[in-house]
N, C-alpha and C positions, 0 to 999 in steps of 0.2 A: 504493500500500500504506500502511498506518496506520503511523505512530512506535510503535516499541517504548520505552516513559518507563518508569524503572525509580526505585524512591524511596532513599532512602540504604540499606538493607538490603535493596538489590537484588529488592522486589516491582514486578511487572509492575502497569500501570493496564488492570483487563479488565472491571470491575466498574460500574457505575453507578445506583445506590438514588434511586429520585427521588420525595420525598414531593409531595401534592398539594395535603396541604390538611395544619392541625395540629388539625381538629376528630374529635371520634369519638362516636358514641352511646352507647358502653361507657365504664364508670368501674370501667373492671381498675383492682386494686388494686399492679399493680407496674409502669404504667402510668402511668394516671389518675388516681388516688384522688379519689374524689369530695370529700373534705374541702378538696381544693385545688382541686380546675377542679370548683368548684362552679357555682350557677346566675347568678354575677358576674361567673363570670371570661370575659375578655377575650381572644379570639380574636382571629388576625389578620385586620385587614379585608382585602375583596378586591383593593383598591388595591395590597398589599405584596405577594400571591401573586404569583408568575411565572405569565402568561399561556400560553396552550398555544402561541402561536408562540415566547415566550423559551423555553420549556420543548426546542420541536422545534431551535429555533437550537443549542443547547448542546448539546442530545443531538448534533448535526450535530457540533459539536466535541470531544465529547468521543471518536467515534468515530474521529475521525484520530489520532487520541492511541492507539488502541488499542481501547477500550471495544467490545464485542462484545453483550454482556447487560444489560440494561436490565430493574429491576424498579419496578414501581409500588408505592408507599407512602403512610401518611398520618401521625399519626391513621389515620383509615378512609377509603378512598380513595374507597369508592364515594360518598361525599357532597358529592363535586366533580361540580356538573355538568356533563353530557356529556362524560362519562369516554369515550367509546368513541370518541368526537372527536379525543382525545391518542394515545389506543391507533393508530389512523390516520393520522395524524400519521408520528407514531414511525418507525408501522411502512414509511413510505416512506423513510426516512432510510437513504443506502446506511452499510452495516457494522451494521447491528444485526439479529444473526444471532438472537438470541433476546428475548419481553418476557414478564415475569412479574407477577405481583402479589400482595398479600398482604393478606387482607381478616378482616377477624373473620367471615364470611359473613352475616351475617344480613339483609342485601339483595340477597345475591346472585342469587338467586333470579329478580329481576325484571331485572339485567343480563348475566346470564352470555351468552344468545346474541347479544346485540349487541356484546359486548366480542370471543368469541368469532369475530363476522363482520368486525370492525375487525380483529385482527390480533392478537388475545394470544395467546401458546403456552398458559401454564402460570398456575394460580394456590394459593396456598397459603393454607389456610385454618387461622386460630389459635381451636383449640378445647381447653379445659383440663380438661372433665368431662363425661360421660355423663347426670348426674344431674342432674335438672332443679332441682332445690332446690339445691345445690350450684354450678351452675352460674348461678343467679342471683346467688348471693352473689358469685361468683368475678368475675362480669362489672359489679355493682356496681350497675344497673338492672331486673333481675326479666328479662333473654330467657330464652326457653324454648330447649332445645337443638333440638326440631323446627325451629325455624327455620334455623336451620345445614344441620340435617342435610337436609333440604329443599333449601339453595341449593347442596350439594355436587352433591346428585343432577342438580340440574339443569345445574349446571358438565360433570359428568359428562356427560349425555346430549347437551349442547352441540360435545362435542369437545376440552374443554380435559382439558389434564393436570393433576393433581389431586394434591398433597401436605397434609396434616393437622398441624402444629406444637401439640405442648403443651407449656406451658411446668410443672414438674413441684415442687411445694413440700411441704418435708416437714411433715405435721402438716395439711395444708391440702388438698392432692387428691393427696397422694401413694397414696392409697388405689384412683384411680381407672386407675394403671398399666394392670393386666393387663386390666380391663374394655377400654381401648381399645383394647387391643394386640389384643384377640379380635375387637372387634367392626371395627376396619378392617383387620385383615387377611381376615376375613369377605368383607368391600366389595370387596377388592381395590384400596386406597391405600394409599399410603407415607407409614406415622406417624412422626411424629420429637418425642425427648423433647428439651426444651433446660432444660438444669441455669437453675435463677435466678439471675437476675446482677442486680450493681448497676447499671442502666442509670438514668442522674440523680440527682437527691439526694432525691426524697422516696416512694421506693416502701418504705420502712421493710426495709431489706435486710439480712441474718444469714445469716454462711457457716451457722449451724447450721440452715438453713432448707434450704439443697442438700441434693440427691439425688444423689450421685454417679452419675454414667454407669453407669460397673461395675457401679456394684449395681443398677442399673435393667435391665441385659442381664444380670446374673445371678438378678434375678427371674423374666423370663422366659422364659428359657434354660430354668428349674425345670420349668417347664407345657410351652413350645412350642423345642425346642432349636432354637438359633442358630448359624449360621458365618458368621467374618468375611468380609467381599470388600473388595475393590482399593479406593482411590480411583478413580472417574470419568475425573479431570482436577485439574490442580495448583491450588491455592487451596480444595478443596472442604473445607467447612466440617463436615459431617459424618462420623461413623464410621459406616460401612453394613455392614448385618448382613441375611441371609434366613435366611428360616426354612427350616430343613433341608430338602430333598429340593422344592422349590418354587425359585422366580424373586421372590415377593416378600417386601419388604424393609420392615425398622425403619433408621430413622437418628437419631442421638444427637450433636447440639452441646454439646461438653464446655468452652464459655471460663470457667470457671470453674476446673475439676479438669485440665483439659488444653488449655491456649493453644493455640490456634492461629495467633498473630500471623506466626509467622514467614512464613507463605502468603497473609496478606490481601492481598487486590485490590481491596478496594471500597472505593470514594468513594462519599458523601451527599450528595443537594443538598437543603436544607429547602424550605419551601413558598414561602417569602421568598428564596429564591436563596443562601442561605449552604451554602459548598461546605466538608464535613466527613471530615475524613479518620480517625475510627475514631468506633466506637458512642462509645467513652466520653470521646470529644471535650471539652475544656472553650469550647472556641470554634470558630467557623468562617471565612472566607475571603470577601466578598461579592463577587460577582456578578452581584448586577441591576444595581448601581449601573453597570457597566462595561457592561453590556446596554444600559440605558435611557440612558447617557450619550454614545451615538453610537460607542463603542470600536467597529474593526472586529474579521473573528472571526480575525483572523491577532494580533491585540493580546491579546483571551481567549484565545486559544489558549495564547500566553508566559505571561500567566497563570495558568493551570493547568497545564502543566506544570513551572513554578517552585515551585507549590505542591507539586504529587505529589512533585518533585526534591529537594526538604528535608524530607520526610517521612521521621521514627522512628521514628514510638509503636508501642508494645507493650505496651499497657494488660493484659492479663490474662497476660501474664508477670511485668510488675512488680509483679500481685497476689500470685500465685503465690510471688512471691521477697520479698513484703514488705516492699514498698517503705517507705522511710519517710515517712510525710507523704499517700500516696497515698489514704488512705480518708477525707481533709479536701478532695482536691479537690474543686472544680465542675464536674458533669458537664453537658453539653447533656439535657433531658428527652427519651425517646425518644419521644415522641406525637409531637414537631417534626419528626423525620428518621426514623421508621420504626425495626423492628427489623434 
Protein backbone atom coordinates (compact mmCIF):
# COMPACT_ATOMS: atom_id res chain seq x y z
CA UNK A 1 0.00 0.00 0.00
CA UNK A 2 1.24 3.69 -0.77
CA UNK A 3 2.49 6.02 2.48
CA UNK A 4 0.00 8.33 3.50
CA UNK A 5 2.79 11.89 3.70
CA UNK A 6 0.74 14.46 5.16
CA UNK A 7 2.59 18.38 4.88
CA UNK A 8 2.60 20.50 8.09
CA UNK A 9 -1.21 21.59 7.65
CA UNK A 10 -2.16 18.16 7.57
CA UNK A 11 -2.68 18.00 3.30
CA UNK A 12 -2.45 14.47 1.81
CA UNK A 13 0.38 14.20 -1.24
CA UNK A 14 -2.49 12.77 -4.10
CA UNK A 15 -1.77 15.04 -6.72
CA UNK A 16 1.17 15.13 -9.32
CA UNK A 17 1.35 18.04 -12.28
CA UNK A 18 4.17 17.04 -14.45
CA UNK A 19 5.19 19.76 -17.19
CA UNK A 20 6.98 18.49 -20.29
CA UNK A 21 8.26 20.96 -21.88
CA UNK A 22 8.38 25.00 -20.93
CA UNK A 23 7.65 25.86 -24.67
CA UNK A 24 4.01 26.83 -26.07
CA UNK A 25 2.96 28.26 -29.45
CA UNK A 26 0.53 30.62 -27.72
CA UNK A 27 1.64 34.01 -26.21
CA UNK A 28 -1.42 34.36 -23.77
CA UNK A 29 -1.16 37.22 -22.39
CA UNK A 30 -1.38 36.04 -18.50
CA UNK A 31 0.93 33.49 -19.56
CA UNK A 32 3.33 34.21 -22.01
CA UNK A 33 3.27 37.77 -23.10
CA UNK A 34 4.94 37.96 -26.04
CA UNK A 35 6.89 41.04 -25.08
CA UNK A 36 8.91 38.67 -22.97
CA UNK A 37 9.25 35.13 -24.42
CA UNK A 38 9.63 36.82 -27.43
CA UNK A 39 11.42 35.57 -30.63
CA UNK A 40 15.12 35.47 -28.38
CA UNK A 41 14.09 34.16 -25.64
CA UNK A 42 15.77 31.00 -24.51
CA UNK A 43 14.09 28.00 -23.84
CA UNK A 44 15.25 25.11 -22.06
CA UNK A 45 17.41 22.96 -24.09
CA UNK A 46 16.61 19.29 -24.38
CA UNK A 47 19.79 18.23 -22.29
CA UNK A 48 17.99 19.83 -18.94
CA UNK A 49 14.38 18.33 -19.78
CA UNK A 50 13.63 15.16 -17.68
CA UNK A 51 13.72 12.26 -20.13
CA UNK A 52 10.56 10.08 -20.34
CA UNK A 53 12.38 7.26 -18.30
CA UNK A 54 13.24 10.19 -15.24
CA UNK A 55 9.91 11.23 -15.93
CA UNK A 56 8.36 7.36 -15.53
CA UNK A 57 11.13 6.61 -12.53
CA UNK A 58 9.60 9.45 -10.28
CA UNK A 59 6.00 9.14 -11.34
CA UNK A 60 7.07 5.22 -9.93
CA UNK A 61 7.98 7.27 -6.75
CA UNK A 62 5.87 9.56 -6.35
CA UNK A 63 3.04 6.97 -6.23
CA UNK A 64 4.29 5.02 -3.17
CA UNK A 65 4.16 8.28 -1.40
CA UNK A 66 0.46 8.38 -2.25
CA UNK A 67 0.08 10.02 -5.68
CA UNK A 68 -2.83 8.52 -7.57
CA UNK A 69 -3.52 11.32 -10.55
CA UNK A 70 -1.08 12.30 -12.70
CA UNK A 71 -1.72 15.34 -15.03
CA UNK A 72 0.35 16.34 -18.15
CA UNK A 73 1.50 19.86 -18.43
CA UNK A 74 3.73 22.39 -20.23
CA UNK A 75 3.89 25.30 -21.67
CA UNK A 76 1.91 23.04 -24.37
CA UNK A 77 2.45 19.76 -23.87
CA UNK A 78 1.67 18.49 -27.17
CA UNK A 79 5.03 19.98 -28.46
CA UNK A 80 7.03 17.21 -26.71
CA UNK A 81 7.77 14.76 -28.95
CA UNK A 82 6.11 11.47 -28.76
CA UNK A 83 3.93 12.55 -26.12
CA UNK A 84 1.96 9.38 -26.36
CA UNK A 85 5.33 7.49 -25.40
CA UNK A 86 5.16 9.15 -21.74
CA UNK A 87 1.32 8.61 -21.70
CA UNK A 88 2.43 4.78 -21.93
CA UNK A 89 4.85 4.81 -19.85
CA UNK A 90 2.91 6.22 -17.05
CA UNK A 91 0.21 4.53 -17.78
CA UNK A 92 2.05 1.17 -16.76
CA UNK A 93 3.39 2.45 -13.41
CA UNK A 94 1.39 0.53 -10.78
CA UNK A 95 -0.91 3.33 -8.47
CA UNK A 96 -1.73 5.62 -11.17
CA UNK A 97 -5.38 5.23 -11.09
CA UNK A 98 -5.95 8.36 -13.28
CA UNK A 99 -3.67 10.66 -16.27
CA UNK A 100 -4.83 13.94 -17.57
CA UNK A 101 -3.69 16.80 -19.57
CA UNK A 102 -4.12 20.16 -20.23
CA UNK A 103 -3.51 21.41 -23.79
CA UNK A 104 -4.49 24.97 -25.23
CA UNK A 105 -5.95 22.26 -28.09
CA UNK A 106 -4.84 23.55 -31.13
CA UNK A 107 -2.86 20.33 -32.05
CA UNK A 108 -5.00 18.32 -30.68
CA UNK A 109 -6.42 17.22 -33.20
CA UNK A 110 -3.78 15.39 -34.99
CA UNK A 111 -2.82 13.47 -31.25
CA UNK A 112 -5.87 12.84 -29.45
CA UNK A 113 -6.23 9.10 -30.77
CA UNK A 114 -2.95 8.03 -30.00
CA UNK A 115 -2.76 9.75 -26.74
CA UNK A 116 -6.08 8.20 -26.23
CA UNK A 117 -4.67 4.52 -27.26
CA UNK A 118 -1.48 5.07 -24.87
CA UNK A 119 -3.56 5.50 -21.87
CA UNK A 120 -4.95 9.08 -21.17
CA UNK A 121 -8.25 9.31 -19.36
CA UNK A 122 -9.19 12.91 -19.58
CA UNK A 123 -7.86 16.16 -21.16
CA UNK A 124 -8.62 19.66 -20.59
CA UNK A 125 -8.73 22.18 -22.97
CA UNK A 126 -7.92 26.05 -22.13
CA UNK A 127 -10.19 28.13 -24.29
CA UNK A 128 -10.84 31.87 -23.30
CA UNK A 129 -13.30 33.01 -26.39
CA UNK A 130 -15.62 32.02 -28.86
CA UNK A 131 -14.78 34.80 -31.04
CA UNK A 132 -12.31 34.48 -33.44
CA UNK A 133 -10.80 38.04 -33.56
CA UNK A 134 -10.94 38.08 -29.89
CA UNK A 135 -9.44 35.14 -29.48
CA UNK A 136 -6.53 35.92 -31.52
CA UNK A 137 -5.67 38.75 -29.50
CA UNK A 138 -6.31 36.78 -26.30
CA UNK A 139 -3.93 33.84 -27.45
CA UNK A 140 -1.32 36.56 -28.72
CA UNK A 141 -0.46 34.74 -32.40
CA UNK A 142 -3.79 35.09 -34.63
CA UNK A 143 -5.32 30.95 -33.83
CA UNK A 144 -8.52 30.68 -35.04
CA UNK A 145 -10.84 29.04 -32.53
CA UNK A 146 -11.90 26.23 -35.21
CA UNK A 147 -8.97 24.87 -34.53
CA UNK A 148 -9.67 24.02 -30.86
CA UNK A 149 -12.85 23.43 -31.50
CA UNK A 150 -11.82 20.82 -34.10
CA UNK A 151 -9.32 19.13 -31.63
CA UNK A 152 -12.12 18.83 -28.83
CA UNK A 153 -14.28 17.13 -31.28
CA UNK A 154 -11.93 14.82 -32.07
CA UNK A 155 -10.75 14.39 -28.20
CA UNK A 156 -14.29 13.62 -28.12
CA UNK A 157 -14.82 11.02 -30.62
CA UNK A 158 -11.60 9.49 -29.46
CA UNK A 159 -12.96 8.58 -26.06
CA UNK A 160 -11.38 10.99 -23.99
CA UNK A 161 -13.09 12.84 -21.38
CA UNK A 162 -13.25 16.39 -22.04
CA UNK A 163 -13.29 19.48 -19.62
CA UNK A 164 -13.04 23.20 -21.25
CA UNK A 165 -11.15 25.94 -18.66
CA UNK A 166 -11.54 29.64 -19.20
CA UNK A 167 -9.67 31.71 -17.73
CA UNK A 168 -12.29 34.95 -17.21
CA UNK A 169 -10.94 38.90 -17.34
CA UNK A 170 -12.88 41.72 -16.63
CA UNK A 171 -12.88 44.22 -19.58
CA UNK A 172 -11.10 41.61 -21.68
CA UNK A 173 -13.47 38.58 -22.40
CA UNK A 174 -15.53 38.94 -19.74
CA UNK A 175 -18.19 39.45 -22.35
CA UNK A 176 -17.72 36.15 -23.78
CA UNK A 177 -19.38 34.21 -20.21
CA UNK A 178 -22.61 33.39 -21.27
CA UNK A 179 -21.62 32.68 -25.09
CA UNK A 180 -19.60 29.72 -23.72
CA UNK A 181 -21.76 28.76 -21.12
CA UNK A 182 -24.57 28.12 -24.04
CA UNK A 183 -22.51 26.98 -26.58
CA UNK A 184 -20.70 23.90 -24.33
CA UNK A 185 -23.37 23.13 -22.55
CA UNK A 186 -24.94 22.69 -26.00
CA UNK A 187 -21.74 20.06 -26.65
CA UNK A 188 -22.30 18.58 -23.61
CA UNK A 189 -18.66 19.56 -21.76
CA UNK A 190 -17.90 20.75 -18.56
CA UNK A 191 -16.91 24.57 -18.64
CA UNK A 192 -15.09 25.89 -15.95
CA UNK A 193 -14.44 29.71 -15.32
CA UNK A 194 -11.11 30.38 -13.30
CA UNK A 195 -11.05 33.89 -11.62
CA UNK A 196 -7.37 35.46 -12.93
CA UNK A 197 -4.67 35.08 -10.69
CA UNK A 198 -1.21 36.35 -10.22
CA UNK A 199 0.42 33.36 -11.56
CA UNK A 200 4.55 34.81 -11.99
CA UNK A 201 5.44 38.27 -12.19
CA UNK A 202 4.90 39.44 -15.55
CA UNK A 203 1.24 38.62 -16.63
CA UNK A 204 0.58 42.46 -15.72
CA UNK A 205 -2.00 41.28 -12.93
CA UNK A 206 -5.02 43.76 -11.03
CA UNK A 207 -7.58 42.34 -8.46
CA UNK A 208 -9.79 44.87 -10.58
CA UNK A 209 -9.33 42.71 -13.57
CA UNK A 210 -11.21 39.59 -11.58
CA UNK A 211 -14.56 38.40 -12.14
CA UNK A 212 -15.77 37.12 -9.09
CA UNK A 213 -17.07 33.47 -9.15
CA UNK A 214 -20.47 34.63 -7.66
CA UNK A 215 -21.11 36.84 -10.17
CA UNK A 216 -20.09 34.62 -12.97
CA UNK A 217 -22.82 31.80 -11.40
CA UNK A 218 -25.11 34.61 -10.91
CA UNK A 219 -24.83 35.80 -14.44
CA UNK A 220 -25.81 32.77 -15.47
CA UNK A 221 -28.20 31.45 -13.13
CA UNK A 222 -30.10 34.86 -14.80
CA UNK A 223 -30.55 32.83 -18.47
CA UNK A 224 -29.90 29.04 -17.47
CA UNK A 225 -30.66 28.49 -13.56
CA UNK A 226 -28.15 26.74 -11.46
CA UNK A 227 -27.92 24.23 -8.26
CA UNK A 228 -25.13 23.78 -6.28
CA UNK A 229 -23.62 19.97 -5.91
CA UNK A 230 -21.29 18.13 -3.46
CA UNK A 231 -17.74 18.02 -3.93
CA UNK A 232 -16.58 14.83 -5.83
CA UNK A 233 -13.67 14.07 -3.51
CA UNK A 234 -11.60 16.10 -0.97
CA UNK A 235 -8.99 18.42 -2.51
CA UNK A 236 -11.27 19.27 -5.57
CA UNK A 237 -10.41 22.54 -6.65
CA UNK A 238 -13.73 23.40 -8.08
CA UNK A 239 -17.29 24.76 -7.03
CA UNK A 240 -19.75 22.58 -9.23
CA UNK A 241 -22.84 23.65 -10.38
CA UNK A 242 -25.67 21.86 -13.02
CA UNK A 243 -27.91 23.33 -14.65
CA UNK A 244 -31.27 22.68 -13.32
CA UNK A 245 -33.32 19.76 -14.03
CA UNK A 246 -30.04 18.17 -16.27
CA UNK A 247 -26.69 16.09 -15.09
CA UNK A 248 -24.53 18.79 -16.76
CA UNK A 249 -22.25 20.97 -15.19
CA UNK A 250 -20.28 24.42 -14.87
CA UNK A 251 -17.27 24.57 -12.52
CA UNK A 252 -15.75 27.68 -11.06
CA UNK A 253 -11.81 27.84 -9.48
CA UNK A 254 -12.27 30.76 -7.08
CA UNK A 255 -8.11 31.10 -5.76
CA UNK A 256 -8.54 34.35 -5.90
CA UNK A 257 -12.05 35.36 -4.14
CA UNK A 258 -12.08 31.95 -2.27
CA UNK A 259 -8.77 29.96 -1.22
CA UNK A 260 -8.74 26.82 -1.52
CA UNK A 261 -5.38 26.09 0.08
CA UNK A 262 -6.50 24.40 2.93
CA UNK A 263 -7.33 21.16 0.58
CA UNK A 264 -4.31 21.29 -1.90
CA UNK A 265 -2.74 18.04 -2.83
CA UNK A 266 -0.75 18.97 -5.61
CA UNK A 267 2.85 18.90 -6.33
CA UNK A 268 4.69 20.22 -9.67
CA UNK A 269 7.47 18.92 -11.22
CA UNK A 270 8.88 21.57 -14.02
CA UNK A 271 10.26 20.25 -17.21
CA UNK A 272 13.93 20.53 -15.76
CA UNK A 273 12.88 18.28 -12.75
CA UNK A 274 12.31 21.15 -10.19
CA UNK A 275 9.61 19.72 -7.68
CA UNK A 276 7.19 22.73 -6.65
CA UNK A 277 4.88 22.64 -4.09
CA UNK A 278 2.19 25.54 -4.98
CA UNK A 279 1.27 27.41 -8.21
CA UNK A 280 2.61 30.52 -6.68
CA UNK A 281 5.93 28.94 -5.80
CA UNK A 282 8.94 31.33 -5.59
CA UNK A 283 11.40 28.24 -5.86
CA UNK A 284 11.45 24.68 -6.27
CA UNK A 285 13.36 21.53 -4.94
CA UNK A 286 15.71 19.71 -7.62
CA UNK A 287 15.48 16.41 -8.76
CA UNK A 288 17.24 15.57 -11.70
CA UNK A 289 20.36 16.32 -10.19
CA UNK A 290 19.51 13.28 -7.58
CA UNK A 291 18.14 11.34 -10.70
CA UNK A 292 21.02 11.63 -12.85
CA UNK A 293 23.57 11.46 -9.80
CA UNK A 294 23.11 7.70 -9.32
CA UNK A 295 20.60 8.41 -5.81
CA UNK A 296 18.80 5.32 -5.40
CA UNK A 297 14.61 5.69 -5.53
CA UNK A 298 14.46 4.78 -1.61
CA UNK A 299 17.04 8.05 -1.32
CA UNK A 300 14.20 10.38 -3.73
CA UNK A 301 11.99 8.90 -2.12
CA UNK A 302 13.27 10.76 1.69
CA UNK A 303 13.49 13.22 -0.53
CA UNK A 304 10.27 14.15 -1.39
CA UNK A 305 8.68 13.31 1.37
CA UNK A 306 10.81 15.69 3.47
CA UNK A 307 9.99 18.10 1.07
CA UNK A 308 6.00 17.57 1.15
CA UNK A 309 6.74 17.08 5.37
CA UNK A 310 7.76 20.81 5.61
CA UNK A 311 5.39 22.11 3.49
CA UNK A 312 2.97 25.42 4.44
CA UNK A 313 2.01 27.61 1.82
CA UNK A 314 -1.16 29.18 1.46
CA UNK A 315 -0.49 31.54 -1.13
CA UNK A 316 -4.03 32.74 -1.95
CA UNK A 317 -5.13 32.98 1.65
CA UNK A 318 -2.32 35.14 2.55
CA UNK A 319 -3.68 37.17 -0.60
CA UNK A 320 -6.89 37.10 0.65
CA UNK A 321 -5.68 38.31 4.27
CA UNK A 322 -3.20 40.74 2.93
CA UNK A 323 -0.36 39.61 3.57
CA UNK A 324 2.30 42.19 3.86
CA UNK A 325 5.06 42.11 1.51
CA UNK A 326 3.27 39.24 -0.49
CA UNK A 327 2.55 41.11 -3.81
CA UNK A 328 6.64 41.90 -4.07
CA UNK A 329 7.22 38.26 -4.04
CA UNK A 330 9.00 36.06 -6.82
CA UNK A 331 6.74 33.81 -8.24
CA UNK A 332 7.81 30.73 -10.55
CA UNK A 333 6.33 31.76 -14.26
CA UNK A 334 3.45 29.22 -14.91
CA UNK A 335 4.52 28.23 -18.73
CA UNK A 336 7.58 26.34 -16.46
CA UNK A 337 5.13 24.18 -14.32
CA UNK A 338 1.80 24.33 -15.93
CA UNK A 339 -1.59 25.75 -14.56
Amino acid sequence: MPEKVLDLRNRPLRDLRISVTDKCNFRCRYCMPAEIFGPDFEFLPQSKLLTFEEITRLTQIFTSLGVGKIRITGGEPLMRRNLPELIRMIREVEGVQDIAMTTNGSLLSRHAQALKEAGLDRVTVSLDSLDNERFGVLNGRGYQVDAVLEGIRVAADAGLSIKINMVVQRGVNDQDILPMARYFREQGHTLRFIEFMDVGNSNGWRLDQVVPSREIVRMIHTEMPLVATEANYYGEVASRYRYEGSDQEIGLISSVTQAFCSTCTRARLSAEGKLYNCLFASSGDDLREPVRDGRTDEEIRELIRAIWERRDVRYSEERLSETPGLAQREKVEMSHIGG
